[in-house]
Chimera marker file (.cmm) of the C-alpha trace (Angstrom):
<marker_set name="trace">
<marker id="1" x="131.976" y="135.565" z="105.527" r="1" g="1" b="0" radius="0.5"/>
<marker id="2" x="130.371" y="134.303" z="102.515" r="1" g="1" b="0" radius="0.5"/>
<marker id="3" x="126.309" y="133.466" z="102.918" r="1" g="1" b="0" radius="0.5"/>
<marker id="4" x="125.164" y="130.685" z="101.127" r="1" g="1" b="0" radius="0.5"/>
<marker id="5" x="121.777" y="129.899" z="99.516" r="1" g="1" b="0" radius="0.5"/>
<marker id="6" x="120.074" y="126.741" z="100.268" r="1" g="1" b="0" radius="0.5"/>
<marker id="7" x="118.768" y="125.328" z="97.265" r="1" g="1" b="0" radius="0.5"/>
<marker id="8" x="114.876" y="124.443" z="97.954" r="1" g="1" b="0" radius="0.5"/>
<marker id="9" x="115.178" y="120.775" z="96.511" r="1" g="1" b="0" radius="0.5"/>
<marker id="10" x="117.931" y="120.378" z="99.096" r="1" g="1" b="0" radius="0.5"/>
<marker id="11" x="114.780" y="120.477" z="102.003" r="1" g="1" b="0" radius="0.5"/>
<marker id="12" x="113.803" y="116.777" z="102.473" r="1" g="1" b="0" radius="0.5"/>
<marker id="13" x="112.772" y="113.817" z="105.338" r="1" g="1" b="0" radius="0.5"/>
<marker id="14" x="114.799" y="111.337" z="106.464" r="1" g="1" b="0" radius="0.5"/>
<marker id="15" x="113.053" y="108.166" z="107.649" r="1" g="1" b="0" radius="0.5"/>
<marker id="16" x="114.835" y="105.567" z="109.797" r="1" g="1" b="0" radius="0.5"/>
<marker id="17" x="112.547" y="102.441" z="110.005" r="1" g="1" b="0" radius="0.5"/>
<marker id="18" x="112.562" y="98.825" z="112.102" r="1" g="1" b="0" radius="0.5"/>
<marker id="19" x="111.017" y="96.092" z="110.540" r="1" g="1" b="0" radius="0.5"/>
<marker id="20" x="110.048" y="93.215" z="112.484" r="1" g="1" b="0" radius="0.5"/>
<marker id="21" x="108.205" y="89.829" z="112.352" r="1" g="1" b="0" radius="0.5"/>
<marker id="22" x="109.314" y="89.320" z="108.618" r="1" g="1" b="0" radius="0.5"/>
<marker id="23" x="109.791" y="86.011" z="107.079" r="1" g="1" b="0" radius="0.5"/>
<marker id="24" x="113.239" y="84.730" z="107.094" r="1" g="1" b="0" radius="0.5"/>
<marker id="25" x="113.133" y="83.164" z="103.339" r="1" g="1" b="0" radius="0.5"/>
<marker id="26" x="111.764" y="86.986" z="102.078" r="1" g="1" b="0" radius="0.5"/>
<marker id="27" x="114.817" y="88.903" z="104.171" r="1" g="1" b="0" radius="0.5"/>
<marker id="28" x="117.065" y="86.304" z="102.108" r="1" g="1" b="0" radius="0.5"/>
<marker id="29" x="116.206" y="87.186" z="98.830" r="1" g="1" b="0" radius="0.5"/>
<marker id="30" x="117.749" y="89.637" z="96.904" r="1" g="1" b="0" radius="0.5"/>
<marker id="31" x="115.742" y="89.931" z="93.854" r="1" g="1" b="0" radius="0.5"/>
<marker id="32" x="112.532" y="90.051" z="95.637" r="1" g="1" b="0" radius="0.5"/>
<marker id="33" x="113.598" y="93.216" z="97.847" r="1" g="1" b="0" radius="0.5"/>
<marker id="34" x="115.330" y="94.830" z="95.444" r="1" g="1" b="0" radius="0.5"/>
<marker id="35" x="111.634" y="94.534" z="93.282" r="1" g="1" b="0" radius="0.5"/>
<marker id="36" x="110.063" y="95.432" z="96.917" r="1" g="1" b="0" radius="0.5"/>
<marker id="37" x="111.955" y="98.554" z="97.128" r="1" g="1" b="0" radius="0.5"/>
<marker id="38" x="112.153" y="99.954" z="93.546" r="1" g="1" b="0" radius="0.5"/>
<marker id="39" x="108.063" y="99.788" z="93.285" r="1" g="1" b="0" radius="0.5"/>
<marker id="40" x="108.429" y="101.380" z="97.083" r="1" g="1" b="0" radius="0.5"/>
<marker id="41" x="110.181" y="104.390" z="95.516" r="1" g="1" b="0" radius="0.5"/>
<marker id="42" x="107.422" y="104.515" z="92.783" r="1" g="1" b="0" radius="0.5"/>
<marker id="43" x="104.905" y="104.782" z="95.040" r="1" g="1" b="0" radius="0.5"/>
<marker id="44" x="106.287" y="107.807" z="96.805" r="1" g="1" b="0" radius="0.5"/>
<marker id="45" x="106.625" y="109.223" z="93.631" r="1" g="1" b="0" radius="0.5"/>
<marker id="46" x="110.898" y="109.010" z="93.612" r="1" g="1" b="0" radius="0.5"/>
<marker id="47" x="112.776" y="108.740" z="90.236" r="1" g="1" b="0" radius="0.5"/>
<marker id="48" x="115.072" y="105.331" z="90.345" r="1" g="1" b="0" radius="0.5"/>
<marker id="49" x="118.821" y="105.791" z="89.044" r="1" g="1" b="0" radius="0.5"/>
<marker id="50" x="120.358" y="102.577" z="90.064" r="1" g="1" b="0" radius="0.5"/>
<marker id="51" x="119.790" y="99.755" z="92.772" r="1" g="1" b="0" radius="0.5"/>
<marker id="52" x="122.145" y="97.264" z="94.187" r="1" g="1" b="0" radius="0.5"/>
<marker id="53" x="121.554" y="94.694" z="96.404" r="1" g="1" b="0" radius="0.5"/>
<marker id="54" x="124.106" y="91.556" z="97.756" r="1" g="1" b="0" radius="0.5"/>
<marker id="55" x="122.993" y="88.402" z="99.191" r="1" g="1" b="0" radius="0.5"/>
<marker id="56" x="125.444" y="87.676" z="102.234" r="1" g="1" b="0" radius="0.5"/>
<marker id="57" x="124.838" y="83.666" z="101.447" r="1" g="1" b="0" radius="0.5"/>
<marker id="58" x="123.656" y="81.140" z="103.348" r="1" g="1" b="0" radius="0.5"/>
<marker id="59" x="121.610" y="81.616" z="106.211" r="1" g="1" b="0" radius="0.5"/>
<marker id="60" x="122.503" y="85.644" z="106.126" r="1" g="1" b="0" radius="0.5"/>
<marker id="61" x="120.957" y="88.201" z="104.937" r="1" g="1" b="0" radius="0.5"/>
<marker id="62" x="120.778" y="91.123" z="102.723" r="1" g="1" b="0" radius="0.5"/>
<marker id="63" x="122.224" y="94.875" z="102.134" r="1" g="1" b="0" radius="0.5"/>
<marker id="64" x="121.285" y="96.763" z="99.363" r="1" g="1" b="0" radius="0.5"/>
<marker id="65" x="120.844" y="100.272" z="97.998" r="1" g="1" b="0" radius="0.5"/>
<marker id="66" x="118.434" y="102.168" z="95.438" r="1" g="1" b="0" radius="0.5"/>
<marker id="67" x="120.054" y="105.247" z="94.617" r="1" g="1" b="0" radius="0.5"/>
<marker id="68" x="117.024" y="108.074" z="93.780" r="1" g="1" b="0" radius="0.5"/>
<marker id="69" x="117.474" y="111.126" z="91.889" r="1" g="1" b="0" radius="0.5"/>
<marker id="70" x="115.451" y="112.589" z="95.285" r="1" g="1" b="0" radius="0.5"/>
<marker id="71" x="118.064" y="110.336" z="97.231" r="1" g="1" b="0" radius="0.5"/>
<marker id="72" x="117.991" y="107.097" z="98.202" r="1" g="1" b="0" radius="0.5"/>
<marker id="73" x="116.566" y="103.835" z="100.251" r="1" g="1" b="0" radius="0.5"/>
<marker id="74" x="118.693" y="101.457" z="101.423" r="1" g="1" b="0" radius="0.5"/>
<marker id="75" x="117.654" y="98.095" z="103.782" r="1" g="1" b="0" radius="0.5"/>
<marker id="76" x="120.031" y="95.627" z="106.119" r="1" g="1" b="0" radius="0.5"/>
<marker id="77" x="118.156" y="92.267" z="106.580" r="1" g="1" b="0" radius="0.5"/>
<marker id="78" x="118.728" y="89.730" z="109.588" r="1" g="1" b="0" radius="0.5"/>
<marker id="79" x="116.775" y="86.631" z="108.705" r="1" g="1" b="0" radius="0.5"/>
<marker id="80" x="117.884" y="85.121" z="111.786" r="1" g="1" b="0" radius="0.5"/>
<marker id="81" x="115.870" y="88.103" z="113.841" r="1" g="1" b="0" radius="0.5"/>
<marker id="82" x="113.291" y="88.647" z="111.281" r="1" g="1" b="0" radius="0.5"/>
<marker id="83" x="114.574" y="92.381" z="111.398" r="1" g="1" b="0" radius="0.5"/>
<marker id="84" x="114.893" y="94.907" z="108.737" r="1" g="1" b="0" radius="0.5"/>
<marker id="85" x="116.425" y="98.314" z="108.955" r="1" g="1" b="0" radius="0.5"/>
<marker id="86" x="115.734" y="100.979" z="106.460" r="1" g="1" b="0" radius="0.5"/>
<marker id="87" x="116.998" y="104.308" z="105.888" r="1" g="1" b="0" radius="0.5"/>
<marker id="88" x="114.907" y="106.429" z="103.348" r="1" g="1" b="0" radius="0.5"/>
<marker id="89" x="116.208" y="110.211" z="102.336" r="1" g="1" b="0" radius="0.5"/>
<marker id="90" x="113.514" y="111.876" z="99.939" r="1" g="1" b="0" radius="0.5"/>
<marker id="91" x="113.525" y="115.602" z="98.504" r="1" g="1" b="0" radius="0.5"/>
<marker id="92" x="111.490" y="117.666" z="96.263" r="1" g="1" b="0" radius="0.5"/>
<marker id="93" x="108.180" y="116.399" z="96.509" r="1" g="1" b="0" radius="0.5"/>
<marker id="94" x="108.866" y="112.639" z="97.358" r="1" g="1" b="0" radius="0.5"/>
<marker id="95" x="106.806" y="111.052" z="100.241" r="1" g="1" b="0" radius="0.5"/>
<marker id="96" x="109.255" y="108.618" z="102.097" r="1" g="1" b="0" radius="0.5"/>
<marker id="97" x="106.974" y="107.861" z="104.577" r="1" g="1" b="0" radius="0.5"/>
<marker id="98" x="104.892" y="106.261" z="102.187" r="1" g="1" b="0" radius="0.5"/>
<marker id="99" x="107.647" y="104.416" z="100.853" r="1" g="1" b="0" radius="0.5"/>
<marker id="100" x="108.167" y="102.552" z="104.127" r="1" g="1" b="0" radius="0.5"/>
<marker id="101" x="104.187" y="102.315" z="104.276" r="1" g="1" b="0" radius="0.5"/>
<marker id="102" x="104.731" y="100.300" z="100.952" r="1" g="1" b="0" radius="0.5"/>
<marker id="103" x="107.832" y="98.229" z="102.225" r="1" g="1" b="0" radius="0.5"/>
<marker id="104" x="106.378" y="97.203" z="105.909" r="1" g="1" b="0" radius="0.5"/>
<marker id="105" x="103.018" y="95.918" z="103.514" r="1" g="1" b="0" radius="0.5"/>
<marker id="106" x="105.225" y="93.773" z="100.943" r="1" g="1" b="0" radius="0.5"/>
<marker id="107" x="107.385" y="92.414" z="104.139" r="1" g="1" b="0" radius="0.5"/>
<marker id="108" x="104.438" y="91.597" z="106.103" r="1" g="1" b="0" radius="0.5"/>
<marker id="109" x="106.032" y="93.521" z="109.043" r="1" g="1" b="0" radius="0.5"/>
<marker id="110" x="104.295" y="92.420" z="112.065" r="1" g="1" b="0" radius="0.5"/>
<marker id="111" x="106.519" y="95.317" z="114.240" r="1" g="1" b="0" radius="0.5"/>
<marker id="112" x="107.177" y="98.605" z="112.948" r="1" g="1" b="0" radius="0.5"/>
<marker id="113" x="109.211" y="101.303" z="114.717" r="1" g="1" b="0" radius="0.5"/>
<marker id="114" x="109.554" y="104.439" z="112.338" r="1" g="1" b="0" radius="0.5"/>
<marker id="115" x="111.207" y="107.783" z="112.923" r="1" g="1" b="0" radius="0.5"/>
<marker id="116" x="111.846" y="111.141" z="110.804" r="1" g="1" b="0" radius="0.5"/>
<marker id="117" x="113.951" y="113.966" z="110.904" r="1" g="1" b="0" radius="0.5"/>
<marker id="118" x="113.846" y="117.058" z="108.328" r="1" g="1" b="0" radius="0.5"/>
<marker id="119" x="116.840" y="117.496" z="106.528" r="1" g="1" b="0" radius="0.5"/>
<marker id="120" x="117.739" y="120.798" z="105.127" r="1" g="1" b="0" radius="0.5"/>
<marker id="121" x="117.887" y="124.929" z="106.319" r="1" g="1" b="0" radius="0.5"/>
<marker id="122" x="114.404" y="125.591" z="104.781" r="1" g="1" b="0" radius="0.5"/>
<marker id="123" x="111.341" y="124.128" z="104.130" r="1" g="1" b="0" radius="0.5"/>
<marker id="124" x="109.775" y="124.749" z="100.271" r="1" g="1" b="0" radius="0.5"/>
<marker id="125" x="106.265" y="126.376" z="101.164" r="1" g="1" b="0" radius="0.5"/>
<marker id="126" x="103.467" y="123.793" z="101.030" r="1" g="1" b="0" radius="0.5"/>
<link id1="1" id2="2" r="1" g="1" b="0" radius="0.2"/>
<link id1="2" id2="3" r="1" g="1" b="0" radius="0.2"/>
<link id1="3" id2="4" r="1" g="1" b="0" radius="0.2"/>
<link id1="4" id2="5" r="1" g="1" b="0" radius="0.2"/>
<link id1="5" id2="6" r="1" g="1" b="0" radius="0.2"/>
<link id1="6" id2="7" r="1" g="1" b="0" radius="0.2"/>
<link id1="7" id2="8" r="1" g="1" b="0" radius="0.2"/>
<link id1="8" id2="9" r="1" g="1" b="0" radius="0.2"/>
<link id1="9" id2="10" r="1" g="1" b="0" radius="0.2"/>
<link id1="10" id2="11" r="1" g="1" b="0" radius="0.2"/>
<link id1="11" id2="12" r="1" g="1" b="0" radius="0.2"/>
<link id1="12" id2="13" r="1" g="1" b="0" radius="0.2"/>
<link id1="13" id2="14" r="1" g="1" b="0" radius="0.2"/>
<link id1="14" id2="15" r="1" g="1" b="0" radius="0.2"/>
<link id1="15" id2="16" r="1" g="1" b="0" radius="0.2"/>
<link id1="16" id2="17" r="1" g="1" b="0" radius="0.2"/>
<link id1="17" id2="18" r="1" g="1" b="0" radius="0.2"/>
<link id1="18" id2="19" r="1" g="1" b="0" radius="0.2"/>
<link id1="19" id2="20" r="1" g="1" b="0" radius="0.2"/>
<link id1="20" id2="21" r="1" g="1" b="0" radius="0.2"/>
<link id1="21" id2="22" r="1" g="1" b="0" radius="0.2"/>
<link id1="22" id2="23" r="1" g="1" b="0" radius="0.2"/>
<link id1="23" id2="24" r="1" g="1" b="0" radius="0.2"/>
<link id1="24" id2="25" r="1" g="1" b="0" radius="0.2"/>
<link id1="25" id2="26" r="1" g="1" b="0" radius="0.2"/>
<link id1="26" id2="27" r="1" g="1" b="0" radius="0.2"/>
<link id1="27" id2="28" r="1" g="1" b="0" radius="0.2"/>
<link id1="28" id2="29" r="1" g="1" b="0" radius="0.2"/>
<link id1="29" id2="30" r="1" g="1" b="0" radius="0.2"/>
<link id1="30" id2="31" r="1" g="1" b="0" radius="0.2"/>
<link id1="31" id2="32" r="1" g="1" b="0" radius="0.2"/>
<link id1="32" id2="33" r="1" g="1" b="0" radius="0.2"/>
<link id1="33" id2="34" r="1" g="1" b="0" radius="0.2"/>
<link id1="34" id2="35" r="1" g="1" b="0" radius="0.2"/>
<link id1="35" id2="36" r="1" g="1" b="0" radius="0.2"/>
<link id1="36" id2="37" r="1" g="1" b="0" radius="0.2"/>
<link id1="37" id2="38" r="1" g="1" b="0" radius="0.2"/>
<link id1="38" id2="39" r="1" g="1" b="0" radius="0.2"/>
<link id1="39" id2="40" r="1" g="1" b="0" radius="0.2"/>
<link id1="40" id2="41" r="1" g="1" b="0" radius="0.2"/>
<link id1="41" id2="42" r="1" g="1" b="0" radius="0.2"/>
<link id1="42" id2="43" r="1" g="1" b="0" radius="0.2"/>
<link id1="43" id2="44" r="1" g="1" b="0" radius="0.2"/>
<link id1="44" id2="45" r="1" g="1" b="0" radius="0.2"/>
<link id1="45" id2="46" r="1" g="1" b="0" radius="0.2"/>
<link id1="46" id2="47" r="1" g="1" b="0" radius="0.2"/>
<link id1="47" id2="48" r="1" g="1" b="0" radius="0.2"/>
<link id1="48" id2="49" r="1" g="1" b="0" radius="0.2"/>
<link id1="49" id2="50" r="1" g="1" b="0" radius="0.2"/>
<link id1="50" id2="51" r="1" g="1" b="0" radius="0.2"/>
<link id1="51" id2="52" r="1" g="1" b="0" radius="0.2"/>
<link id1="52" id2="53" r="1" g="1" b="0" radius="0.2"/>
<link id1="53" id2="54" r="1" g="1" b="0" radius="0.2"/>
<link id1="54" id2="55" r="1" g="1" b="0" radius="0.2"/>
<link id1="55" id2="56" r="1" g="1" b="0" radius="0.2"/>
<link id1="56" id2="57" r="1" g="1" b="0" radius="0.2"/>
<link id1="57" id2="58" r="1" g="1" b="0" radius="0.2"/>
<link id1="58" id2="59" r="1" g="1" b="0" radius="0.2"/>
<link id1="59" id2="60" r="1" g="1" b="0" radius="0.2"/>
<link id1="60" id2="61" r="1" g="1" b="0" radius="0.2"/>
<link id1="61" id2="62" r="1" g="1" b="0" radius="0.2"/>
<link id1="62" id2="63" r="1" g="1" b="0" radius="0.2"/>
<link id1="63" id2="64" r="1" g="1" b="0" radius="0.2"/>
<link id1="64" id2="65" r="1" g="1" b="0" radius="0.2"/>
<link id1="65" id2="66" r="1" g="1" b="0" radius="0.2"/>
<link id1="66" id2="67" r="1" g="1" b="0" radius="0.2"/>
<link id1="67" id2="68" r="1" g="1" b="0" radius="0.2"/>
<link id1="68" id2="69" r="1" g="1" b="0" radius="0.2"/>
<link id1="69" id2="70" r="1" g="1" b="0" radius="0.2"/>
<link id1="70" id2="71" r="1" g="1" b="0" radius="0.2"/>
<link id1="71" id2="72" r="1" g="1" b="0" radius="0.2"/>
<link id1="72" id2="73" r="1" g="1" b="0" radius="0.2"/>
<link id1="73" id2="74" r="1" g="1" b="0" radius="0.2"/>
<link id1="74" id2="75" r="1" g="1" b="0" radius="0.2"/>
<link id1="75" id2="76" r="1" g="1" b="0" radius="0.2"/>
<link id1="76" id2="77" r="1" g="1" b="0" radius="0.2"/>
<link id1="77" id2="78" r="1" g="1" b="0" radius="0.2"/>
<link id1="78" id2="79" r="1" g="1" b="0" radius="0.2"/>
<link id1="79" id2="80" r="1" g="1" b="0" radius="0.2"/>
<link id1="80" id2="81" r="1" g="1" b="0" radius="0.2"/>
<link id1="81" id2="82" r="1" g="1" b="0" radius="0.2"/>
<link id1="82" id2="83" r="1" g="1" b="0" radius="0.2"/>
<link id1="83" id2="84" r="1" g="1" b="0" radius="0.2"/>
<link id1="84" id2="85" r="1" g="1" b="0" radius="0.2"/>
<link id1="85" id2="86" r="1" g="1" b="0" radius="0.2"/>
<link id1="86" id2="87" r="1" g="1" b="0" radius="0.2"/>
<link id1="87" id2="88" r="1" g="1" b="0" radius="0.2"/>
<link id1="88" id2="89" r="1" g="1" b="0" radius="0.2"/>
<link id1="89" id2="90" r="1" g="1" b="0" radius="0.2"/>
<link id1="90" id2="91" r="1" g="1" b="0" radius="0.2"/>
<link id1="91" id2="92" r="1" g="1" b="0" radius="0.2"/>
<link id1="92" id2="93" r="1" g="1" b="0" radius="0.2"/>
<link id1="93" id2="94" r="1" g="1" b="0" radius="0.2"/>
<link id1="94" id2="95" r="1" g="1" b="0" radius="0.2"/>
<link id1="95" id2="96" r="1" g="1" b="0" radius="0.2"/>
<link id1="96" id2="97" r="1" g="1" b="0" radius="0.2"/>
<link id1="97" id2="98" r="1" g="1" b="0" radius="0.2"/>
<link id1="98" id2="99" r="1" g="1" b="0" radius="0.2"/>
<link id1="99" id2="100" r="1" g="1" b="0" radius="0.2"/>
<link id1="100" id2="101" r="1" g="1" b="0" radius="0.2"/>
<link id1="101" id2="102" r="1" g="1" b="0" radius="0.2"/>
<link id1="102" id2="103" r="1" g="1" b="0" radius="0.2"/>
<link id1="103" id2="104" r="1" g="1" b="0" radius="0.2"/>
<link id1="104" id2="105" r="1" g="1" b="0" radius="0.2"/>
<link id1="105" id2="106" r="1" g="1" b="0" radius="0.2"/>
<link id1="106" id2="107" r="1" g="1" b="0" radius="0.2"/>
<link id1="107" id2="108" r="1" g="1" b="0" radius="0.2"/>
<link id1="108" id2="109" r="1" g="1" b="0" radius="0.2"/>
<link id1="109" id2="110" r="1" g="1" b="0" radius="0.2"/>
<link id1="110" id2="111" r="1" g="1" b="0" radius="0.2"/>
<link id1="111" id2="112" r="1" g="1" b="0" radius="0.2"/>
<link id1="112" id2="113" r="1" g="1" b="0" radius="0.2"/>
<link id1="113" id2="114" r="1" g="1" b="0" radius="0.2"/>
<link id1="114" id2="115" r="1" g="1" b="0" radius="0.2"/>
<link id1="115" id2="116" r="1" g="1" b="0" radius="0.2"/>
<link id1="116" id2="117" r="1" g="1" b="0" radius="0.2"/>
<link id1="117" id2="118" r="1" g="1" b="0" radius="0.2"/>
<link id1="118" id2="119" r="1" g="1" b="0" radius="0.2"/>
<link id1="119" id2="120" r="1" g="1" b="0" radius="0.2"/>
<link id1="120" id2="121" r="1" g="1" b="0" radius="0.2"/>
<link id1="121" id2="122" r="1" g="1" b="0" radius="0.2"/>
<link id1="122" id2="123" r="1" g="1" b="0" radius="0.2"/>
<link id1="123" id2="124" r="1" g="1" b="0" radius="0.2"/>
<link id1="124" id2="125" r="1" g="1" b="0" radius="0.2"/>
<link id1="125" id2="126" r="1" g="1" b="0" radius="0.2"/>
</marker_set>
């Protein structure tokens, strides 16, 4: 059996957040969440690679993805609910929990259910 050494960096949170109370038009609108989210990653001090984000049409709403050298943050919008779900992954020294700090404050989230889960074998000493 072969061991295998975890990689520090590797150590990170996982955030799983539900938005609620937002305004329809905003969980419509591409651009503006895709701007929401990249300054969201600065904030918690991530490095963006890439972000993508698709406008369903219509009525419907919005998936998109910012790909983070730490990770990434991606959102699912429902206008129709006034829901968003968001699923942050941060290593290294990234803080996703402020990211979706930053996020529920631009959406104007009246509801907020947030949960995290530590991802990795071993935690970097603090």
């Amino acid at each position: 059996m072969t061991s295998v050494t975890t990689p520090r960096e590797a150590y990170g949170s996982h955030v799983l957040a539900d938005l609620g109370g937002i305004g329809a038009d905003l969980l419509r609108d591409a651009v503006v969440l895709e701007t929401i989210l990249v300054n969201a990653a600065a904030v918690a001090g991530a490095r963006v690679l890439s972000a993508h984000f698709h406008h369903f049409g219509g009525e419907h709403g919005v998936t998109g993805v910012v790909l983070l050298a730490e990770s990434h943050i991606t959102i699912h919008t429902w206008p129709e609910h006034r829901f968003a779900a968001l699923d942050i992954f941060m290593c290294g020294k990234a803080r996703p929990e402020e990211a979706v700090a930053q996020i529920a404050r631009d959406l104007q989230a009246e509801l907020q259910n947030v949960r995290t889960c530590e991802r990795g074998f071993a935690p970097p000493p603090r």
